[in-house]
Every structure is written in structure tokens, then in C-alpha cells.
N, C-alpha and C positions, 0 to 999 in steps of 0.2 A: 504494500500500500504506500503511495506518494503522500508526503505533506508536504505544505512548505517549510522554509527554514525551522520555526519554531515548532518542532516535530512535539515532544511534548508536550505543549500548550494547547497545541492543534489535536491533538489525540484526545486528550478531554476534554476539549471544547465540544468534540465530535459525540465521544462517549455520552456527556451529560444529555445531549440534545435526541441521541438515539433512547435512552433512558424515559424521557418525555413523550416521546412518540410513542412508543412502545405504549407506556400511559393509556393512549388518546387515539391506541389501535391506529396509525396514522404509516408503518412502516412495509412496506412491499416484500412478499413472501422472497424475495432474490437479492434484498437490498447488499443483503453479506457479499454477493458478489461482484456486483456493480460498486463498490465498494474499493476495490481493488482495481480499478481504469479511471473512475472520476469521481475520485473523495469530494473534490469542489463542488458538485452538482446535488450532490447527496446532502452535503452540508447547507446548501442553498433552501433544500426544501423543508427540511428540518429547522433551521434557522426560521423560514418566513413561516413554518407554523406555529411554532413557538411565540416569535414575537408579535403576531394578529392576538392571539391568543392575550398573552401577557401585557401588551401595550394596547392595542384597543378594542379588546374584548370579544372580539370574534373566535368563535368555535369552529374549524373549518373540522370536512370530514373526508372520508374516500368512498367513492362510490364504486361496486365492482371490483374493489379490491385494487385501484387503480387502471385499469388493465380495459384497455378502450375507452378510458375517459380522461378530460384533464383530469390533472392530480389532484385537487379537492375542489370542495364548493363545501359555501355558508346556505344559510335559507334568509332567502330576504321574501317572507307576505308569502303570496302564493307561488312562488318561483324560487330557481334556485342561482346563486351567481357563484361561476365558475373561476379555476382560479390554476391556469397552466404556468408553472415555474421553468425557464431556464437561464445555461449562463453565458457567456461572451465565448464563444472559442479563446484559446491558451494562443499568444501568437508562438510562430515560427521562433522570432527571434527575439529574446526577450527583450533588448532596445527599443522593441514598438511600442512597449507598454508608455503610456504617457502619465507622467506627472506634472501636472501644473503648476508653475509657483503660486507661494503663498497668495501673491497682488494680482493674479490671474483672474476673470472673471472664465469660469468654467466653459461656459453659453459661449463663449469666444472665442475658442482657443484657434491659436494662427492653423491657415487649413494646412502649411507643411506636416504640422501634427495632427488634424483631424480627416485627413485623409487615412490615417493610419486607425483612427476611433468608425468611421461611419461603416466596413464591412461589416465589422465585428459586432456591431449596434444591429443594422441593417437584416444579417442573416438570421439572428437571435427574433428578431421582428418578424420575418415573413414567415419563416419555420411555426410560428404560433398560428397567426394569420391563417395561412395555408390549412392548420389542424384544425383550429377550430371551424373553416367553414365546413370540412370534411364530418367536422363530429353532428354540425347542422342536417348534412346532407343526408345524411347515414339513420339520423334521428336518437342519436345517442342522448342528445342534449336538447332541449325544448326552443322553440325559435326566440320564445319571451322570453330563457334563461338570461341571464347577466356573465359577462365575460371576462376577465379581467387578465393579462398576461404579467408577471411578475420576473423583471428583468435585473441580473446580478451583472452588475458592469465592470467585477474587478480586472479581466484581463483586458479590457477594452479602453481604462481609465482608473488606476489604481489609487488614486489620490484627489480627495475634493480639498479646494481649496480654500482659504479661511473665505468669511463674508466680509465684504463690506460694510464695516458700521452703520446696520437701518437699515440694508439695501439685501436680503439675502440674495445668494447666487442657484439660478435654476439649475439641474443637472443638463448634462450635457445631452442627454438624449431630448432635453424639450426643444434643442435646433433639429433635429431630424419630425419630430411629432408636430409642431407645431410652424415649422415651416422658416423659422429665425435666420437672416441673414445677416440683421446686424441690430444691435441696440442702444437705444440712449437712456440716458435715466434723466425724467422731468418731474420735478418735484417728490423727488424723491422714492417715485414709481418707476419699474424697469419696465422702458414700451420695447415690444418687438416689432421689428420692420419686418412685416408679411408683406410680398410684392406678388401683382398679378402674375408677373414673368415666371416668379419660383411656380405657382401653382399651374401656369399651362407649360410649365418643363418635362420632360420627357423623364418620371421618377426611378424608369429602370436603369437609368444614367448616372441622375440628380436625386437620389433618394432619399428628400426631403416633405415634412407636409402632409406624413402619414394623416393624422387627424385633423386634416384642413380638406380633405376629399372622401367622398361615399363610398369611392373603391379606389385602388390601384393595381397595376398590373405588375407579378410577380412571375419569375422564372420558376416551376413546377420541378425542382430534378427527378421527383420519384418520376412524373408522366413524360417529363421532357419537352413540355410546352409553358404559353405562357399565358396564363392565364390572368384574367380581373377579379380580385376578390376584395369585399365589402370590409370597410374598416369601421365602418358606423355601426355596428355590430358588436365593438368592444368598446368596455366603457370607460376602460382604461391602462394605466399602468402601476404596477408596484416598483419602483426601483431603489438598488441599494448598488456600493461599490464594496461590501464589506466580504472579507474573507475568514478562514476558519482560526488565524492568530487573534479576530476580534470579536468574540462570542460574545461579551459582553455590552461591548458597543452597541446603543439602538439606533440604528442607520435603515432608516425604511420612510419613502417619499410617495406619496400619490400622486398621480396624474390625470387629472380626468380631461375624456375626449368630449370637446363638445358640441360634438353631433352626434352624443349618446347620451342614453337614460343619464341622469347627475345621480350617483351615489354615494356624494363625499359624505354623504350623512355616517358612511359606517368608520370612516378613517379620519375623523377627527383629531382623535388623540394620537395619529400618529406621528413616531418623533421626531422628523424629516418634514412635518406640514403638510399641507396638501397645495399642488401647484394648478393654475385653472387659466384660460385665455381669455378676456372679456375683449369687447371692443370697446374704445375710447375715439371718438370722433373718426377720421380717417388713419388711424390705430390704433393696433395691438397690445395689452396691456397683458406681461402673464403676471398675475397675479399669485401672490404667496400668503395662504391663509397658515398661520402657524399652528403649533402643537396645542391644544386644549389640555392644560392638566389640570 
């Protein structure tokens, strides 16, 4: 089994969090083994059950044992919202991974280095996408079900950068989601500049703007085609950059799409806030509701 450097710490980070699950029946009959190729991913799902759970009071579960379906759902009224975790591919060469400086605003980062961040974001994005309309199609999952993708950015962006005093910093996946090509801060608000151009750009190129359009068109590798599938369908994101040295750490941000159902009502307290896009006259304002405690 790989960890990273802090192999001990990491080990019972892991332990404590398999301990939990175990609990709350949450654990996959094969996890022992999968266990041994990507500890990260394992840790990812255990981690975000743990901290819904503990931070803002959601009980997720597994339906089917996991097995044809996302890996858990809450019950929200008469429905149920789905909740598929994964994490950035590992790159090639560890130099890709990008750390920001401290005075970095994250949503910025110069694109010689976010060209190295948007596959790794991108593939993690469609790979869901792609599932869940499958799970649609198939009827695994109710069309009024609630969707949620829960994205671990550590090998894509290993380091958030401090905030600006009053100003906190969006993750970097809300330039790909939200369509961000550049920002200014007025009165103390961060606007995003969404431009027509980004959104009639070609996104199997430019793939930016996921939740600024109904659908986009995604390269299918199981079918080998390419197909349009619906992004107003999910109603958002979970995202964290945190890995298995930081178990204690609560690093968990929402995103809500807003050309979906709004469900920030169940992620309030979460510790990261929840980030949202309003419009403000002829812009974009992404807005950051912070932690309820």
C-alpha cells in the first residue's frame, strides 16, 4: 500500500476513518483491495462521509451496496440527492502539481500553470457527468433525484492559498464551473468577468462554463464518441484539496450550479462556505456565503 510521505500519520488517518464507516455500514465489500492501487481515493470517500456527517449533519448512505450506483445519497422530502466522489488523477510528473503563493488569488492562477490544473479538473468533471446521465438512463436513479459530484483537487492543486483580508479566494475549479476569465474586486465583492465569447467557445477545447450551459459536449472513451450531456442536472459541487496527512483538517467547499435545484440549505455549516454566482448588473458576482457555526 502507497502513502505519502507521512506514512504513519497517513495510516491512521486512514484507519480511524475506515473505523467510522464500518460504523455507518458505508464500506464496499472489496475496499481491502482497492486499497492497495489508490489509498487517495478511498480516503476521499471516507473523509467526505465522515465530514457531511460531522460538520453538517448529513447522514449519507449506500444504496446496493454501492455497486451501480453513485457512492451514496442523503434523502432530501420525497427524493433522494446523490453524491459520486472522485479525485484528480496523480500527475506524471510531480512538478505539475501546483502550489500557489501565499498572495496568489487561487481563481487566477497564471494559465502557464493552469494549463497544467484544467485536465486534471476537466477529466475528474466529465467522468461524473458522463455517469451520472448513464445512471439516468438506465433508471438506477430517479430523474427528480438531486446530484451532487464531490471533487478532491489534491493532485491537481495541492495548496490553497491564504485569503485576502475580507475578500475570501474561490477555488480554482469555480474558473472552469463558472466560466471566470478574469476578476476584479469592487467594493469589496469578487465580480467575475463571464464573457459571451467564453460561453459560445468551442468547450471540448476551452473547457470552461460547465454551469453557465444546459449541456456540453464531452468525448465518451468507453463509446468512442462524442456526445452532449446535461449539466443542469447537477446541482453541484463538493470540493476539497485535502489529502490523507490532513485528516483532521475541515476542508470541504460547496458549489452550487445555478441552473439547478439550490440546495445550499443542507451545507450551511460547511467549513469551506458555500460559493454561488448571482448577477450584479452587467456582472458576475461569485458570491461566498461563509460557515454557519
Amino acid at each position: 500500500m502507497s502513502f505519502p510521505n507521512c506514512i504513519k500519520v497517513c495510516k491512521a488517518n486512514l484507519d480511524r476513518l475506515i473505523c467510522f464507516s464500518k460504523g455507518h455500514d458505508l464500506l464496499e465489500s472489496d475496499y481491502n483491495n482497492k486499497l492497495g492501487s489508490n489509498s487517495h481515493a478511498i480516503f476521499w470517500e471516507l473523509y467526505l462521509a465522515e465530514k457531511l456527517k460531522k460538520c453538517c449533519g448529513i447522514t449519507v448512505h449506500k444504496e446496493n451496496g454501492g455497486v451501480n450506483r453513485p457512492d451514496f445519497y442523503f434523502d432530501d422530502s420525497n427524493r433522494k440527492i446523490w453524491i459520486e466522489a472522485v479525485t484528480c488523477a496523480e500527475p506524471v510528473n510531480p512538478e505539475d502539481l501546483v502550489s500557489p503563493q501565499d498572495d496568489t488569488f487561487e481563481s487566477c492562477i497564471p494559465e502557464e500553470n493552469a494549463h497544467k490544473i484544467y485536465p486534471r479538473l476537466t477529466q475528474a468533471l466529465n467522468e461524473k457527468i458522463i455517469k451520472y446521465t448513464k445512471y439516468r438512463h438506465k433508471g438506477r436513479i430517479a430523474e427528480n433525484d438531486g446530484a451532487i459530484i464531490a471533487i478532491n483537487g489534491y493532485y491537481a492543486l495541492n495548496k490553497h492559498p491564504d485569503n485576502v483580508p475580507g475578500i475570501p479566494i474561490p477555488p480554482f475549479i469555480c474558473k472552469l464551473l463558472f466560466g471566470i476569465t478574469e476578476q476584479q474586486i469592487i467594493n469589496g465583492e469578487r465580480f467575475a468577468v463571464v464573457t459571451s465569447e467564453i460561453l459560445k467557445s468551442d468547450i471540448s477545447k476551452i473547457p470552461i462554463g460547465y454551469f453557465m450551459r444546459k449541456s456540453i459536449p464531452i468525448y465518451d472513451k468507453n463509446t468512442g464518441t462524442l456526445g452532449l450531456f446535461p449539466t443542469d442536472t447537477i446541482n453541484g459541487i463538493l470540493y476539497s484539496n485535502v489529502n490523507m496527512c490532513e485528516y483532521l483538517k475541515n476542508d470541504l467547499a460547496f458549489i452550487q450550479n445555478p441552473m439547478a435545484k439550490d440546495i445550499t440549505q443542507y451545507f450551511k455549516t460547511c467549513p469551506n462556505g458555500i460559493w454561488t454566482l448571482k448577477k450584479s448588473g452587467d456582472k458576475f458576482a461569485v458570491n461566498h456565503s461563509p460557515c454557519v457555526k
